[in-house]
Each structure stands twice: as structure tokens, then as C-alpha cells.
N, C-alpha and C positions, 0 to 999 in steps of 0.2 A: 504494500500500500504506500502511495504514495502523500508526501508532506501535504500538496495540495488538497489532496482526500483525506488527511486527516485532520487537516486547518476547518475543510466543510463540515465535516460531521460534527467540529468541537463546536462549532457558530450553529449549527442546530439546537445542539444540549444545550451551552448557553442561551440562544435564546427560548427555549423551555423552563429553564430555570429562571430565568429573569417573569415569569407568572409569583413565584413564587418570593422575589427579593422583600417584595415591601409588605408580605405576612410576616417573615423573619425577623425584619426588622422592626416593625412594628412592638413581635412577643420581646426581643430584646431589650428594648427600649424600656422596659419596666422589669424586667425579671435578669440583665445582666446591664446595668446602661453605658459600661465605661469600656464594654469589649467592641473590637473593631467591626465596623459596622459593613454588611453586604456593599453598599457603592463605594466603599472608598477606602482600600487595601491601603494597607500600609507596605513600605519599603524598609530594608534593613537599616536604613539611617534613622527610622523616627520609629522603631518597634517598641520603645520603653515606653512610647505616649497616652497616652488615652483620652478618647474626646469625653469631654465633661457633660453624661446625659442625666445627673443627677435633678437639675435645675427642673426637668419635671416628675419625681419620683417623692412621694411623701409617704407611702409606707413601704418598711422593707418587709413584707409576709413572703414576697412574692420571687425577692432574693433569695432571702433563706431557705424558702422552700423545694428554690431551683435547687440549690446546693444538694437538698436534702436527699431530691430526687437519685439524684448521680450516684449518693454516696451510701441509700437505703437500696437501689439496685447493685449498684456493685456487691456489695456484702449478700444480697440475694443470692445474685447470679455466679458471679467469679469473685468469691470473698479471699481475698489477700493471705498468703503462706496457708492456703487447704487446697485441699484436693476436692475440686468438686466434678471430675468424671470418673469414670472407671472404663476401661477398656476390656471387655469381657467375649469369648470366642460367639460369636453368630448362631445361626438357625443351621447355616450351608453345614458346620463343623459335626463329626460324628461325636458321639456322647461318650464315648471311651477317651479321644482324644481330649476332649476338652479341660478337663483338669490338669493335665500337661501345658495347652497353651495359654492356662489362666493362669499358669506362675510367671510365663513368660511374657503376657502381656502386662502383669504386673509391675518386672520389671521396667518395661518402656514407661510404664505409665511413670515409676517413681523418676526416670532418667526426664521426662516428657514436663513432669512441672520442679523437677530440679533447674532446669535450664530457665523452665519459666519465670520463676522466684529468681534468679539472679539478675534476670533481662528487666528492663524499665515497663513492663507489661502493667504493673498496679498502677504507674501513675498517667500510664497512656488511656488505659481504657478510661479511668475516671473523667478525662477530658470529652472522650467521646462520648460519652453517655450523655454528659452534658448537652451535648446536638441531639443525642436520642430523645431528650426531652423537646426537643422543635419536631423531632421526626423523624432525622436521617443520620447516624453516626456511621463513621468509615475509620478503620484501622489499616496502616499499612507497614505489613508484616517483611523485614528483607534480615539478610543473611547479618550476622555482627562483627565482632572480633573472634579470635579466637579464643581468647576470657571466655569471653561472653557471646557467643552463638547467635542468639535473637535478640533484633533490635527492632523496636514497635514507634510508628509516628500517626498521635491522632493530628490525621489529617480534615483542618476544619470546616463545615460545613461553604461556610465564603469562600473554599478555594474548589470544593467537590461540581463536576459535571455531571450528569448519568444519561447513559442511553441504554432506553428499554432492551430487554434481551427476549430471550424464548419464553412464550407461557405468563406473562407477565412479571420474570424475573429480571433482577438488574445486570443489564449486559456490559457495553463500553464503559468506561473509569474512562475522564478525562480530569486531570487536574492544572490550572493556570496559579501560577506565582511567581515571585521574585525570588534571584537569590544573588548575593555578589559574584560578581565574571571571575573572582580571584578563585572561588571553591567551585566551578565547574568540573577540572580535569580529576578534581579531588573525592566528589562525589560521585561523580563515572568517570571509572579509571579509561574505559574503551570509548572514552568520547570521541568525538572528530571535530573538530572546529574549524570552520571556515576562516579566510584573511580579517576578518571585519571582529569576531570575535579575539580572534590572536591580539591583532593591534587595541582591543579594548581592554585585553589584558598586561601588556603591555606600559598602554598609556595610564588608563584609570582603572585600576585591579580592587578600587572600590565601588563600583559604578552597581547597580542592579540591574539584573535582565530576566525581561520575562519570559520564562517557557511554560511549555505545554507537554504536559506527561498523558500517551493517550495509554489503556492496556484494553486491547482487543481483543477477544475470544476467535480461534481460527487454527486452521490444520496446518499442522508444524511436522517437523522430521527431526527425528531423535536418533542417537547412535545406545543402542541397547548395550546397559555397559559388560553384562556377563557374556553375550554373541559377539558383542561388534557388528551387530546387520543394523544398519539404519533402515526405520519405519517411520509410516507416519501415523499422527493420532494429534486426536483433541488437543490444541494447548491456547499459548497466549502471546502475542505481538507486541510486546513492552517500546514504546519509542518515546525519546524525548525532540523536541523539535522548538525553532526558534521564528515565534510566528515575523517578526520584523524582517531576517533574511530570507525566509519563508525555507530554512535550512536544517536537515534531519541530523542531530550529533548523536544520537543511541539508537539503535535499535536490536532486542534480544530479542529470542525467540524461547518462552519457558513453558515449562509441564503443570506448573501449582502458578495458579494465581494469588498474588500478592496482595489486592486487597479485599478486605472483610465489611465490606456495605453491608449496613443491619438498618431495617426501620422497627419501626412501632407498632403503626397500621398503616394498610394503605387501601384508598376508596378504590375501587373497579376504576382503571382506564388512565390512574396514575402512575409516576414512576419515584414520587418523593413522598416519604412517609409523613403523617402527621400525630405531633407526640400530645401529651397531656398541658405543653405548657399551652397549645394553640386552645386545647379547649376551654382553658380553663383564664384565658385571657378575657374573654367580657368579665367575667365577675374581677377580674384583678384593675380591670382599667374602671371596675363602679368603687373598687374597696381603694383608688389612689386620688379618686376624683372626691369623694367621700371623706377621706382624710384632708384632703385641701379643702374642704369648704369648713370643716370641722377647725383648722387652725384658722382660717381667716378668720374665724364668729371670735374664736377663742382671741387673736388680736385686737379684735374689735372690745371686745367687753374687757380689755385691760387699759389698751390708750384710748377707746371711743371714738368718737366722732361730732363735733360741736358745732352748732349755729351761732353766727356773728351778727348781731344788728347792722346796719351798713345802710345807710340816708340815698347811698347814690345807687347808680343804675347795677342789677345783679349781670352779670355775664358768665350765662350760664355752662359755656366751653370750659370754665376755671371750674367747674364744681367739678371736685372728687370724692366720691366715698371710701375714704380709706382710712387706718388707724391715724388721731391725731389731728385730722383734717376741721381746718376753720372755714364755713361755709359762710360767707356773706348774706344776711338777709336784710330787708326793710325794719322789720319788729320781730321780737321775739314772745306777743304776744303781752296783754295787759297795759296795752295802749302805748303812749311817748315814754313812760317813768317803767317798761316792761323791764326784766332782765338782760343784763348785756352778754351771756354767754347760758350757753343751753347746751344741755348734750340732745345729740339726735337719737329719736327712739327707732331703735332696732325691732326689725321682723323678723318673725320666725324663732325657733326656740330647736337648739341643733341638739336636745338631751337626750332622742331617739337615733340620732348618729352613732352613740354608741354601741347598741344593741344591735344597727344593721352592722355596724364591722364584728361585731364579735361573728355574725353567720357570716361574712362572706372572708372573712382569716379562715375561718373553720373548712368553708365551700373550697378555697384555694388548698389550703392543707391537704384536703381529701383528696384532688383530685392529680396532686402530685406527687401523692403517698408520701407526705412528709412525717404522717407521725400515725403508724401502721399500729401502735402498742398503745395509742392515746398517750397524756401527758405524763410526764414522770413524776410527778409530785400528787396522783392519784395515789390511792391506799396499793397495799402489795399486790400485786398477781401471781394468780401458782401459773404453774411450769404449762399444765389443763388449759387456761385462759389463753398463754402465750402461743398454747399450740393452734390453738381453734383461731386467733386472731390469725395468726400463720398463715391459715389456711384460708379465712378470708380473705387473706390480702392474696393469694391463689387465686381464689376465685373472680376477685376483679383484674387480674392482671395475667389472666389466663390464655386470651387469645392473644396480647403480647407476646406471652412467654411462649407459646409455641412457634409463633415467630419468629424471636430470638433466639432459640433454639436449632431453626433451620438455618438462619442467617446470620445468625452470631457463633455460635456456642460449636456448629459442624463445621465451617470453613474455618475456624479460626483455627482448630484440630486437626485438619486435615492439611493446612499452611505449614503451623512449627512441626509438622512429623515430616512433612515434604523437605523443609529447611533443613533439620536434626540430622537426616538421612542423609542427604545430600555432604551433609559432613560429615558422613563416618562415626555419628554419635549414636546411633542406635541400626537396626537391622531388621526391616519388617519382613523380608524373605517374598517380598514381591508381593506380600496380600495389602489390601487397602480396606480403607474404615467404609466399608461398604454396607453394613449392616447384616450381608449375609455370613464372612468369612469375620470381620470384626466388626463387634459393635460397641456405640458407645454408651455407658449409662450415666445419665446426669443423676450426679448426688448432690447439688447445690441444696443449700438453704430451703429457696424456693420449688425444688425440684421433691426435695424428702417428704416437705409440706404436702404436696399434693398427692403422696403415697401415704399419708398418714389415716385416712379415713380406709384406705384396703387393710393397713396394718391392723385398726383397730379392731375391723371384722373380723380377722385372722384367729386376732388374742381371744376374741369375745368366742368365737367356735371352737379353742385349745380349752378354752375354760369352762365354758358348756359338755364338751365331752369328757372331762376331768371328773365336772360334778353328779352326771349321769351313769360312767361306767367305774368310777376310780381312776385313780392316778395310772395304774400301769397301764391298764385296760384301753385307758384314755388316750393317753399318751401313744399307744399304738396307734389308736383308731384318727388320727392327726396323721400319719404317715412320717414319722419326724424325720425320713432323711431327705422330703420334700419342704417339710415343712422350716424346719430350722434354717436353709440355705433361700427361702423364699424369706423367711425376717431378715436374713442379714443383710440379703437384696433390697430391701424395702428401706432398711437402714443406715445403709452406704455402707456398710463392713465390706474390707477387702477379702481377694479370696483366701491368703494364706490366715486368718482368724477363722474362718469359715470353717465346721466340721467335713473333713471329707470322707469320701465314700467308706477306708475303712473303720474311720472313729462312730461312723451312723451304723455298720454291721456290728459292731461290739456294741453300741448302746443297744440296738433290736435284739440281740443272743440276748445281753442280761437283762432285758425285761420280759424277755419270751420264757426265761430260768425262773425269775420273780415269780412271774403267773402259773408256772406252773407247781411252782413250792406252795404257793397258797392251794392249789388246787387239792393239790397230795392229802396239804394238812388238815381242809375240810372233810375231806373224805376218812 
């Protein structure tokens, strides 16, 4: 593909995305106001700035709540130094083998988020969530040092493109930014740079230039490294390009796609998600507009607002109603000997102001799950409460998380295992997280949550049959070598805690010995 074909198609996504600039910034403007705003990118000379959007923002619910968003999903989803998948053998695998490749998939897993904890992965994705909360977060996952293996950049919603792919999923990544001419060759080692870039290096190796990163989905040719036969298959068209020369300085050709676009939701016939802060923005723009009339009364009733007798002509352009202000009048009433200053009487009585912010703090809060456990300073909760609220917050954030799930949580997985391997840090022996040969099991927070109401029925039916035939009795009639590896599944327990097949044939002997000493001894 040519530069010029990838310059059109990026002036298409952008202008698709330019529908969306001034919702974006809109939600920004009250729920983050000092971050760089959709029209007007910053360059690396002035990236310490920030435009000052406070000047209309009078309550912060809608800050903090952003924050809380980011930070009450992360811990959800990919909570910081845990393990929240497990990699476990597929449907495809025989059931003799499988115990075998669950130790070994084990290992990967622990090698899989050792690398992760060392990589800047916690504080990348916290960034992107933050976009998730508009709608669309993108993570872009590339090779690191050799320290440190995976390096993660959330890339911001102001710089992200997107063109539709198959089925309504997200196809082309295009990304437009600056970066200084001096870290070009630095950041792609295989660059190519034309005379005009040379000599800008050269001359002002401080200067910024803007490119375009497009990654294209398309049929690539690979050299298979254990044959040496080059074939071809699915991959991806990685190019950097310099729209001012209209000149291509990278282009690879890769098997794993680098980056990890995750939405929210998305309405039929769109290609950009929309998060909680868009819905939840009328009620934040009534609870800031609300707060500003609420301080201006409260101005008012501390300096007032007075009437001045005044013989000559009023000129009514000079009248202002604001705290302090001396209004000129004829009389202030009680004929020539009236009073010579008056306070002006105020309309309205703003004491029901109150009580609407307390619902629309609360309407906001909700809606961007800032406070899933209610406040801290309520009486204790047991562990019961926390679960059931858990699972609440599951159940509104359900078709999210299945979402996330597809578009977050499986390509991010399927990226650092592509990366890890690529380095010689782990060995998947050619099988892939395909669901039939491996699959993944989400143990997050959120994920346990929504297996807690199977777990419960589980318990209640071990218990039930306990109370009806006896313990051993019971305990049989459970099937415990299904039963016990279906809790620890439900649980997140890894396989090697897990009873296996011979520790569950010696628990069934000596209950089957149990039952039958009782038997004897009846008789």
C-alpha cells in the first residue's frame, strides 16, 4: 500500500472522528478540564502546559468520580501485582493429557505476568481506562528492553483514528502526533528518511514532526522459523509515514497486532465507543450549573446589593446586579427625607439547591461507579454485603465487561504471549489461546463476582446432600472429584492447589472404607 493510500484512508477516519470531537470535549471540559483538548494538540515544546478550563467548573463530583472510574475498574479488571487469568488446556485437549499441560500452562502463566509486573503495564492501562470512561481506550503493546521485555503506551484518545473492520469490529489503527526529528532514527531503528528530514535533523534536531502511524490488517508472508518455508497468513502492515513529504520511513510486516482498542459500548452502525462519563454528563452539566447559581445567591447574601437615591437621570446600561453593587435611583421610597441607601431584595430562596445536589452527586457517582460499596463512614459491612454489592456492581456492568473481555482482556493476552515468545521467554509449542487447545479463565475481581451466585448453589446442594444422607454418604453423592476442582475453578485457585486425580481416588477409597465400616457395624 501505498503512502498516498494510506494519507486517504487516514483523512477518512479523521474525518469520522471529527462527529465525535466536540462530545469529547464537551465531557472533558467538566470531568478532566486542564487535559489537552481534541482541537488543539500540543507539541513537545509546550507539553508541561495546560489550558486553564477550571474558570467554568464549580463542583468537582465529576473529577473525582472520573478518577474513581479508572481506578475502581482497574482493580476490577487487571488489579495491580495479581493474577487475574489463568490459562487452562481447552475443550480440543484429551482429558488424560490435560493435567500434564495444566502444570505447564501454569508455568507460562506465572513467567506471562512476571514480565507483566515488571513492565509499566499498571500505570499505562490506568491512563486508558480513563478514555474508556469517554468510550474508546487503546493500548499499544511493542517489544522493550531486554530488562524489561514489554513496554505499554496508552495511546490517547486525541491522537487515536479507527476504521471499521469485519462484522463491526475495529479494523485500521491510525495514529497522528508529534515527536522531535532528533528521536526518529531512535525510535525506529529501520527508519528511512528522506533529504528534507536529514537536513531537519541536522539543522533543528529540536523541531517537531508530525506522523502518521497507520496498522493494517492484510496477508503477509512469514518465514516459519522451525521449516524455513515461507507462507502466507493473516497479519498486519505496521507503516509510519510523513504526511508533509507525503514520505513512507517504516514499514513492517507483523503476525500479532500491537494494538489493544477496547470500548464500553457501542450503538449499531458505530465504530467509537460510548462510556458512562457521556451518559452521565446532563446530570453533571445540571449539578455545575447548580453549584454556580448556588455560590452566586451565597455572594449575594454576604456583600448584597444596594439602591442609591440619585436626583438625576438613571442610565440604565450602568445597572449591574452583582455582589456590592450601588444602583442609582430617584427615591428610595418614603418620599424626599426616604432612606439614602437600601439593600435590594433578593428573589428566590436557593435552600432547595441543596437537596437537588445531594441527588445529582449521588446520580453522577452511580453512574460512574465511583462508590460500588456506598460510603465509608457507613456502619460495618460483612464480607455477605460486600459480596452481593460485588455482584451488583456485575450486574450493571455486565455487558461492559463482556466487552472488555473480548477487546481488552483476549488481545491484550494474546499480544505479551506473541511479544514473550518472540523473545525466547516462554514456549507455547505452536498452540495458540484459541479457546479450543488453550483457554483463558478470567479470575479478576469482577470476573469471581459473577461466579459467585453458581458457587453459592454449588455449596447450598454439598450441604443439602450432607444433611439428607450424612457426611460420607453425602459427600459421595457430590461426586467430589468433580466437585472440588469445579470450586477451585469458581475460585481462581491454580491448578497445582487443586486436588488431583490421585489425591480425589484416595479421598473416594477412604470414604467408600468409612461407609462400609458403618455398614458392618450396624449389622
Amino acid at each position: 500500500m501505498s503512502c498516498a493510500d494510506i494519507l486517504k484512508r487516514f483523512s477518512a477516519a479523521k474525518q469520522r472522528r471529527s462527529n465525535w470531537d466536540k462530545t469529547y470535549e464537551d465531557a472533558l471540559s467538566f470531568a478532566a478540564p486542564q487535559r489537552e483538548s481534541f482541537d488543539n494538540h500540543m507539541s513537545s515544546h509546550n507539553r508541561g502546559t495546560r489550558r486553564n478550563g477550571f474558570s467554568q467548573v464549580f463542583d468537582s463530583t465529576a473529577l473525582m468520580a472520573y478518577q474513581k472510574f479508572a481506578s475502581n475498574l482497574q482493580m476490577s479488571l487487571v488489579p495491580p501485582f495479581k493474577k487475574w487469568v489463568n490459562f487452562v488446556p481447552g475443550h480440543l485437549i484429551d482429558s488424560t493429557d490435560k493435567p500434564r499441560l495444566a502444570k505447564s500452562l501454569d508455568a507460562i502463566r506465572d513467567t506471562f505476568f512476571n514480565h507483566l509486573q515488571m513492565s509499566n503495564f499498571d500505570t499505562q492501562i490506568a491512563e486508558s481506562l480513563l478514555d474508556l470512561g469517554l468510550g474508546t481506550g487503546a493500548l499499544l503493546v511493542q517489544k522493550g528492553t531486554a530488562g524489561r521485555p514489554l513496554h505499554f503506551t496508552a495511546v490517547p484518545l486525541s491522537q487515536l483514528y479507527l476504521e471499521e473492520g469485519v462484522n463491526g469490529t475495529v479494523g485500521s489503527v491510525f495514529r497522528r502526533h508529534k515527536v522531535p526529528v532528533r528521536t526518529l532514527t531512535s525510535t525506529w531503528q529501520d527508519a528511512t528518511l528522506n533529504d528534507a528530514l536529514t537536513k531537519l535533523i541536522q539543522e533543528k534536531p529540536d523541531d517537531d514532526v508530525e506522523l502518521i502511524e497507520a496498522t493494517i490488517p492484510a496477508r503477509i508472508m512469514f518465514i516459519e522459523p522451525k521449516t524455513g518455508v515461507e507462507k502466507e497468513t493473516d497479519g498486519f502492515v505496521y507503516t509510519v509515514v510523513d504526511p508533509k513529504s507525503k514520505h513512507t520511513l517504516v514499514r513492517r510486516e507483523q503476525l500479532s497486532n500491537p494494538w489493544v482498542v477496547f470500548r464500553y459500548s457501542v450503538f449499531p452502525g458505530e465504530i467509537y465507543g460510548r462510556g458512562p462519563l457521556l451518559l452521565a454528563l446532563p446530570d453533571i452539566k445540571t449539578l455545575n450549573k447548580t453549584k454556580e447559581l448556588i455560590l452566586k445567591n451565597a455572594s449575594l447574601s454576604v456583600a448584597g446589593a444596594y439602591t442609591v437615591a440619585d436626583d438625576g437621570v438613571v442610565n440604565i446600561n450602568n445597572i449591574r446586579i452583582q455582589p456590592g453593587a450601588l444602583i442609582p435611583v430617584a427615591s428610595n421610597g418614603g418620599g424626599v427625607n426616604g432612606p439614602t441607601i437600601v439593600p435590594l431584595p433578593r428573589s428566590g430562596d436557593f435552600s432547595v439547591g441543596q437537596i437537588l445536589l445531594k441527588e445529582l452527586r449521588q446520580s453522577v457517582n452511580d453512574m460512574l461507579f465511583a462508590s460500588p460499596f456506598g460510603a465509608i463512614d457507613l456502619p460495618g459491612k460483612t464480607a455477605t454485603e460486600i459480596a452481593l454489592r460485588q455482584q451488583e456492581l456485575a450486574r450493571h456492568i455486565g455487558s461492559a465487561f463482556g466487552r472488555l473481555q473480548f477487546e481488552l482482556l483476549g488481545p491484550l493476552v494474546d499480544r505479551v504471549l506473541h511479544v514473550l515468545e518472540e523473545q525466547g521467554l516462554i514456549d507455547l509449542s505452536d498452540f495458540r489461546v484459541d479457546g479450543g487447545v488453550i483457554a483463558i479463565e478470567h479470575i479478576s475481581p469482577l470476573a469471581l463476582a459473577q461466579d459467585q451466585a453458581e458457587l453459592t448453589n454449588l455449596l447450598r446442594y454439598g450441604e443439602t446432600m450432607m444433611q439428607l444422607f450424612g457426611n460420607e454418604l453425602g459427600l459421595l453423592l457430590t461426586k467430589p472429584h468433580l466437585f472440588s476442582r469445579k470450586v477451585a475453578q469458581l475460585l481462581g485457585v491454580s491448578a497445582d492447589m487443586a486436588p488431583s486425580d490421585e489425591d480425589l481416588a484416595t479421598l473416594q477409597a477412604i470414604l467408600e472404607q468409612k461407609i462400609e465400616e458403618k455398614a458392618n457395624a450396624a449389622s
